[in-house]
C-alpha atoms as a printed R data frame, in Angstrom:
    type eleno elety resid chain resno      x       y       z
1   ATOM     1    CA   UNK     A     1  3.716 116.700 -61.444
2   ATOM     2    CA   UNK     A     2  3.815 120.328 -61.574
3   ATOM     3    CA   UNK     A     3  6.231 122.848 -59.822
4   ATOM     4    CA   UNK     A     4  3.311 123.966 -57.364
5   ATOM     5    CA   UNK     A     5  2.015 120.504 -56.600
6   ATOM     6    CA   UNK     A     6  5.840 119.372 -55.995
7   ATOM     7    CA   UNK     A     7  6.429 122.763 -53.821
8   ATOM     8    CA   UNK     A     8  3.569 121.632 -51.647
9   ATOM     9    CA   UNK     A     9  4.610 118.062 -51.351
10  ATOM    10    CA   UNK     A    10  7.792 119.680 -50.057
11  ATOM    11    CA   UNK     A    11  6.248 122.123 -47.450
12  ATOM    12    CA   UNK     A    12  4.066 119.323 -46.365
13  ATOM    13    CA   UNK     A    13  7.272 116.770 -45.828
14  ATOM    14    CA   UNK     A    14  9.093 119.695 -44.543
15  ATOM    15    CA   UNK     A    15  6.192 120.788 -42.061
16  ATOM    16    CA   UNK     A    16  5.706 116.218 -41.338
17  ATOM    17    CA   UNK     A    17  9.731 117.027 -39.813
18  ATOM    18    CA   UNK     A    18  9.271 119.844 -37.818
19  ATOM    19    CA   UNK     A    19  6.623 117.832 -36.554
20  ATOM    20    CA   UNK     A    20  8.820 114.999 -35.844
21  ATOM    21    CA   UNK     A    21 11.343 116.749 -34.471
22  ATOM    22    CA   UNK     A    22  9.244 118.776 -31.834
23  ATOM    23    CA   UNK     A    23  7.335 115.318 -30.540
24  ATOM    24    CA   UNK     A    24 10.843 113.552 -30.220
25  ATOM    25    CA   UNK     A    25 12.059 116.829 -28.769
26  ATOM    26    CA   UNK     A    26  8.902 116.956 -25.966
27  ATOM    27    CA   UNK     A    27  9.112 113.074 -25.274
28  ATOM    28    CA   UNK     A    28 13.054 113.289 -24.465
29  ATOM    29    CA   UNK     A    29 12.361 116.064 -22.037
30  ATOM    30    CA   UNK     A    30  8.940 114.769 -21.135
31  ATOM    31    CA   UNK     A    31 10.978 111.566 -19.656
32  ATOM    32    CA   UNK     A    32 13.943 112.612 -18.356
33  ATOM    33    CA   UNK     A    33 11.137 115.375 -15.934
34  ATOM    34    CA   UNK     A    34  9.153 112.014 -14.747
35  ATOM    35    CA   UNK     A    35 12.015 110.274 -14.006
36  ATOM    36    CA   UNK     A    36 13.706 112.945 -12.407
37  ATOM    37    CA   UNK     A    37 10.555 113.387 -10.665
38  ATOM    38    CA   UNK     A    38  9.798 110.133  -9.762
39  ATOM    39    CA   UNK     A    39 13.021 109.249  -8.608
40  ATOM    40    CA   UNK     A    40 14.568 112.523  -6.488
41  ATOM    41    CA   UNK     A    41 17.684 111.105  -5.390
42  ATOM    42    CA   UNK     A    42 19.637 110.829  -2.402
43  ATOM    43    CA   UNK     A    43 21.734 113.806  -3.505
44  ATOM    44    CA   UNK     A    44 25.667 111.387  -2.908
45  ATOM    45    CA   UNK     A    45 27.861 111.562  -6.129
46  ATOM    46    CA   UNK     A    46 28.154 108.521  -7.891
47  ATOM    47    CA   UNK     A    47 31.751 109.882  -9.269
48  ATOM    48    CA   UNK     A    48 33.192 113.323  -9.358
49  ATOM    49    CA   UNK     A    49 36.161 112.862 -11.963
50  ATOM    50    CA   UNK     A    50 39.014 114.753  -9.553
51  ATOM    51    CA   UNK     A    51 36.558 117.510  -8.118
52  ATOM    52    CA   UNK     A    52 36.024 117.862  -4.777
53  ATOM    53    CA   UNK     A    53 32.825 116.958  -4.786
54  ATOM    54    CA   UNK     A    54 29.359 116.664  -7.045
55  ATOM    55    CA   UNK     A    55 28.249 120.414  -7.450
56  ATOM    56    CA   UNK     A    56 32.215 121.823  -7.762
57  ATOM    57    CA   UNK     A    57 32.512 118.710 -11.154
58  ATOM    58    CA   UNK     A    58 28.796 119.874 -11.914
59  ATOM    59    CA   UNK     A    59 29.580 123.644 -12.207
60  ATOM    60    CA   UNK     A    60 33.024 123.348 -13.822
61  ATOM    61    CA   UNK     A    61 31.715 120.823 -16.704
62  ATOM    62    CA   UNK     A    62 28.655 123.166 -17.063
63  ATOM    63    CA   UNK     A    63 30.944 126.482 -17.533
64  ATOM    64    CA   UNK     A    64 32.903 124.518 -19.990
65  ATOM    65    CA   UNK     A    65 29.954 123.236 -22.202
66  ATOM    66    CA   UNK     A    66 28.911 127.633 -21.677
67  ATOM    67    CA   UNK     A    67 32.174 128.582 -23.063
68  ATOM    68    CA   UNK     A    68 31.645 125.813 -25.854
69  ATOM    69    CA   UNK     A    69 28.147 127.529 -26.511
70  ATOM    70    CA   UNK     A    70 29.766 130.179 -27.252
71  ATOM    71    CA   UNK     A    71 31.647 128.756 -29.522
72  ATOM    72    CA   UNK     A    72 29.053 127.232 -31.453
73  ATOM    73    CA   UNK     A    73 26.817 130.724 -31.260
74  ATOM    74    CA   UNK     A    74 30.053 132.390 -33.212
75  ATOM    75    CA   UNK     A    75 30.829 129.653 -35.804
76  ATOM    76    CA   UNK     A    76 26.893 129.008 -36.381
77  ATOM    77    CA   UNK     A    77 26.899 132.696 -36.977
78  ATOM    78    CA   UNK     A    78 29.489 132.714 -39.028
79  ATOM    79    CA   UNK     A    79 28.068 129.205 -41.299
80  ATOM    80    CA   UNK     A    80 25.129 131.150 -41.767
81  ATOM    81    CA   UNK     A    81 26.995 134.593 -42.359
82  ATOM    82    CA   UNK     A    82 25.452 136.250 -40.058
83  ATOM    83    CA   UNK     A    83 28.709 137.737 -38.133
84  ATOM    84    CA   UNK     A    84 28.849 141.560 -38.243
85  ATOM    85    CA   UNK     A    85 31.450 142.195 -40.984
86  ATOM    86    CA   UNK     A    86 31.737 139.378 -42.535
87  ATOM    87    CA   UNK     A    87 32.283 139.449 -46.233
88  ATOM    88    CA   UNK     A    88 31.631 135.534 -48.258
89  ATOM    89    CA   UNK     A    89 31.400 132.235 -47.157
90  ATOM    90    CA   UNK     A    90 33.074 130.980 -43.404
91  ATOM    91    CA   UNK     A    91 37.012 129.983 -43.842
92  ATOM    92    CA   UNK     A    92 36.413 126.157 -44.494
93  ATOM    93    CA   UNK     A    93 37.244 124.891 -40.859
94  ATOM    94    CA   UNK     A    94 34.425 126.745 -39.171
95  ATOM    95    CA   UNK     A    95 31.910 124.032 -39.684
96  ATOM    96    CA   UNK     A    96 34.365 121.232 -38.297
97  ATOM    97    CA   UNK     A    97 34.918 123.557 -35.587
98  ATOM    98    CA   UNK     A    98 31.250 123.473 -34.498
99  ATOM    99    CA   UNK     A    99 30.102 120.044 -35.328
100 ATOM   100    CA   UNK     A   100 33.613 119.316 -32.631
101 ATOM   101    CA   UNK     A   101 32.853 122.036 -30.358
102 ATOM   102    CA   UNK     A   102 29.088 121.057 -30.015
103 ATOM   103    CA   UNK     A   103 29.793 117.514 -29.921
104 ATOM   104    CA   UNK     A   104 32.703 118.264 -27.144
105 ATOM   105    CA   UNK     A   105 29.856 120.854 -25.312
106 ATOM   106    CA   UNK     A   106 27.116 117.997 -25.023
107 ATOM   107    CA   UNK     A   107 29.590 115.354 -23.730
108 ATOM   108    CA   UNK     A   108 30.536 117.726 -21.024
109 ATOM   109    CA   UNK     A   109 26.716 117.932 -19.653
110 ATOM   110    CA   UNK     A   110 26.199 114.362 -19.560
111 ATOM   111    CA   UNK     A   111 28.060 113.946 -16.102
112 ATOM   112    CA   UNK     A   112 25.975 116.887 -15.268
113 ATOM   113    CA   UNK     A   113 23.018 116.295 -16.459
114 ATOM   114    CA   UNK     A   114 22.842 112.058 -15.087
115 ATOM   115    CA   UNK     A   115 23.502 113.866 -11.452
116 ATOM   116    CA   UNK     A   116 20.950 116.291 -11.947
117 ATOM   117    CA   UNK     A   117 18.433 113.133 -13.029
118 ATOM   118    CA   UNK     A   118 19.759 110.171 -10.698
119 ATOM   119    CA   UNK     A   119 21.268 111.928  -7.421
120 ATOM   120    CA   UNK     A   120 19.159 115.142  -7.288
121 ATOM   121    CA   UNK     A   121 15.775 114.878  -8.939
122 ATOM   122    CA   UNK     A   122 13.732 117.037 -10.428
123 ATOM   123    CA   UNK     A   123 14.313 120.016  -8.175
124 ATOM   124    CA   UNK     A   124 10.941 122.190  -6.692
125 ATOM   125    CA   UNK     A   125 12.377 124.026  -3.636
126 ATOM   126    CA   UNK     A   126 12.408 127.167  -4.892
127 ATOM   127    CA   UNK     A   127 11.636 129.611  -8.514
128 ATOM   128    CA   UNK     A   128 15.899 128.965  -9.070
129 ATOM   129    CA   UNK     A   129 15.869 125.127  -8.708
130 ATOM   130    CA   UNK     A   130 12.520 124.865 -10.714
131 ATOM   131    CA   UNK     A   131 13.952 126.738 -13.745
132 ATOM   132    CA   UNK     A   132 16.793 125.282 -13.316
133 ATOM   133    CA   UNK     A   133 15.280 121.790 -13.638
134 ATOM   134    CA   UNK     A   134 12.912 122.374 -16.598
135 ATOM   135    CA   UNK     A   135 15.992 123.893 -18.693
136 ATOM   136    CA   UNK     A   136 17.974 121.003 -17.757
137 ATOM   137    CA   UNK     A   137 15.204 118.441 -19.475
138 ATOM   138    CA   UNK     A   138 14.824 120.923 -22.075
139 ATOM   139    CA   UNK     A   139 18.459 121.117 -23.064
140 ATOM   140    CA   UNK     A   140 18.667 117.006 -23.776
141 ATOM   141    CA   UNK     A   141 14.810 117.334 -25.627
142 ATOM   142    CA   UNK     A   142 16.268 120.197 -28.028
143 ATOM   143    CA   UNK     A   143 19.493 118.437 -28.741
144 ATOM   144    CA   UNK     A   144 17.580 115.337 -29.695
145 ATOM   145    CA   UNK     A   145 14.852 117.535 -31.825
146 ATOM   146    CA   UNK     A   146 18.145 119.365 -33.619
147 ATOM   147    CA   UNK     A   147 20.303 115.769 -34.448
148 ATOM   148    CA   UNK     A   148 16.838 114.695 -35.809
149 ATOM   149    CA   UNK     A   149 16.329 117.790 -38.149
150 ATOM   150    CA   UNK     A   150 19.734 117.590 -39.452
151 ATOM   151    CA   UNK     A   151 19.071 114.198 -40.441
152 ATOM   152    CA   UNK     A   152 15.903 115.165 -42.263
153 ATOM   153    CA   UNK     A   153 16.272 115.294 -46.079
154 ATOM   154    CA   UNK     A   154 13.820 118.210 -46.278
155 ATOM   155    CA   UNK     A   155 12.961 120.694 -43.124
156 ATOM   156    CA   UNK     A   156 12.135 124.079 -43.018
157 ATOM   157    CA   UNK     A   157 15.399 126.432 -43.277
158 ATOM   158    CA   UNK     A   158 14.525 127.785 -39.739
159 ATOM   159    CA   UNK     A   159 14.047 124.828 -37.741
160 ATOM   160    CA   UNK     A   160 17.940 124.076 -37.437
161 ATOM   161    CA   UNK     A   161 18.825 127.902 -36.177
162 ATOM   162    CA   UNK     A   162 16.319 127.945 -33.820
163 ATOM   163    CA   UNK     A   163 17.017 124.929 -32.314
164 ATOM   164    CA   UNK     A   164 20.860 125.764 -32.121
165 ATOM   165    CA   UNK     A   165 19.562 129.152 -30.519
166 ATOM   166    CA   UNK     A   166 17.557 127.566 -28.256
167 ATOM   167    CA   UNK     A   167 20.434 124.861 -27.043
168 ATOM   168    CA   UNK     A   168 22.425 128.152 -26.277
169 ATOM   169    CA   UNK     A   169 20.094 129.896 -24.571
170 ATOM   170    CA   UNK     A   170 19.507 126.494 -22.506
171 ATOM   171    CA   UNK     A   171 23.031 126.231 -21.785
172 ATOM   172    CA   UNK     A   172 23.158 130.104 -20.720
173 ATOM   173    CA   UNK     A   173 20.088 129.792 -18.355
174 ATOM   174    CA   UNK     A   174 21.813 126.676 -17.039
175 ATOM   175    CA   UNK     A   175 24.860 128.540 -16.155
176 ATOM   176    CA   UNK     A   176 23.332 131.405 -15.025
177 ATOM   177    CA   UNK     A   177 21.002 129.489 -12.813
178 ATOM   178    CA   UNK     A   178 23.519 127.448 -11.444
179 ATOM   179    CA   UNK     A   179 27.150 128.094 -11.687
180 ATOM   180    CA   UNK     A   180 26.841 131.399 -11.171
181 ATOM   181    CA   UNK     A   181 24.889 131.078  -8.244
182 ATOM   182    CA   UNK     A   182 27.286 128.558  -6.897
183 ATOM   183    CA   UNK     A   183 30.454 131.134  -7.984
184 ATOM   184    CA   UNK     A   184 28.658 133.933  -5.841
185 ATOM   185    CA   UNK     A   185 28.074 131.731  -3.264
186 ATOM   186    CA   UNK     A   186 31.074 132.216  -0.258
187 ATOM   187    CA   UNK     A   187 32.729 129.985   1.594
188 ATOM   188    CA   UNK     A   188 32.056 127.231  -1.075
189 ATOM   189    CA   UNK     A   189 35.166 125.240  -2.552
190 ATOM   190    CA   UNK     A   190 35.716 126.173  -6.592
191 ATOM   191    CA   UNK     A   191 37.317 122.873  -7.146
C-alpha cells in the first residue's frame, strides 16, 4: 500500500469517528430533551445531600463542576501548550490533574442534571429556562461524543479540543444561566 493510499485510509477512519462521535453525541442529548420533555416533573427533590433545598444543592454542585471547568480549561491548555508563557512540555501531573478534575466536574452535575431531567423537565417558560435546558442536554451529549473520541485509535487532532471547549463553554452557559441568576436573585437562601 502506498503512503497516499494509507494517508487516506486514515482520514477516512479518522473522518468514520468524528462521525461516530457526533451521532452518539446528538442521540445522548436527543434523549435526555424527549424525556425531559415528555416527562416535566412535579418540580419536589428526590434528595438534596444537606442543602436546603433542590435549586440551593443544584446551584452549589453546578458552581463547583464551573470552578472544575476551569480547571480543566487551564491544564488542557497547558497539555496542549497553549498557556501564554509556557516554555516545553506540562510538569508531568497536569494530565492526572485533568483526567481527576474532569472526572470530579461531571460527577458533580449528575445530581444536577437527574433533577433538571426527572423533577423539572425540559424547561420552556421563558428565553433563560429554554437555553438553559438545551445546554443542559448538550453538556451530557458532548461528554459522551468526547469519552468516545478519546477511545478512538485514529480521530482528527481537533475533535478532542473542541469538544473539551465546548463542555466548558456548556458548563459556563449553565452557570451563567442559572446560578448566577439564582445568586442575584434576593431573598433566596444560598445554602
Amino acid at each position: 500500500m502506498s503512503v497516499a493510499a494509507s494517508d487516506q485510509d486514515r482520514s477516512h477512519r479518522a473522518a468514520w469517528g468524528a462521525a461516530a462521535a457526533a451521532l452518539l453525541g446528538i442521540a445522548v442529548a436527543g434523549v435526555l430533551a424527549g424525556y425531559a420533555r415528555a416527562h416535566p416533573g412535579d418540580g419536589q427533590a428526590l434528595f438534596t445531600l444537606g442543602f436546603s433545598g433542590m435549586l440551593p444543592m443544584k446551584v452549589w454542585l453546578t458552581t463547583g463542576a464551573a470552578v472544575l471547568a476551569v480547571v480543566q480549561a487551564v491544564t488542557a491548555a497547558s497539555m496542549w501548550q497553549r498557556l501564554p508563557g509556557q516554555h516545553g512540555d506540562a510538569p508531568p501531573w497536569v494530565p492526572g490533574l485533568h483526567r481527576w478534575s474532569g472526572t470530579a466536574a461531571f460527577l458533580l452535575t449528575l445530581p444536577v442534571g437527574f433533577h433538571c431531567v426527572w423533577s423539572l423537565g425540559f424547561a420552556t417558560g421563558d428565553a433563560r429556562t429554554v437555553l438553559h435546558s438545551v445546554a443542559g442536554c448538550l453538556f451530557y451529549g458532548v461528554f459522551a461524543a468526547k469519552m468516545l473520541s478519546l477511545r478512538l485509535r485514529v480521530a482528527p487532532g481537533w475533535l478532542v479540543p473542541l469538544l473539551g471547549g465546548l463542555l466548558v463553554l456548556l458548563v459556563a452557559t449553565l452557570w451563567l444561566g442559572a446560578a448566577v441568576w439564582y445568586f442575584t436573585r434576593s431573598g433566596v437562601p444560598l445554602t
